[in-house]
C-alpha positions, 0 to 999 in steps of 0.5 A: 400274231405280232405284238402291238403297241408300245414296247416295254421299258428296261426300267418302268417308272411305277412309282408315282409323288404328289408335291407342291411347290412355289411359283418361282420354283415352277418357272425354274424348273420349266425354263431348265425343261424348256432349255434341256428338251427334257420331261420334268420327271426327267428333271426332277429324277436327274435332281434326286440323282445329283443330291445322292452322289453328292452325299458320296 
């Protein structure tokens, strides 16, 4: 019987972060989402990203 449902990722996202943030850090973040057609996980992990290469 074959499988049903979503296929499994590479890479599950398990780990889940609670934050707080303003306002204005809110719409920017929306607007960058909005503009790219990305997730704001999807942002917020290109943003860990690019502060750890930077460190490079």
């Amino acid at each position: 019987m074959p499988r049903i449902g979503r296929p499994k990722a590479e890479e599950p996202k398990s780990v889940n972060y609670s934050i707080r943030i303003d306002i204005k850090t809110e719409e920017k973040l929306k607007e960058y989402c909005d503009k790219n057609g990305i997730k704001r996980g999807e942002a917020i992990r290109r943003g860990i990203h690019m502060l750890l290469d930077e460190k490079k």
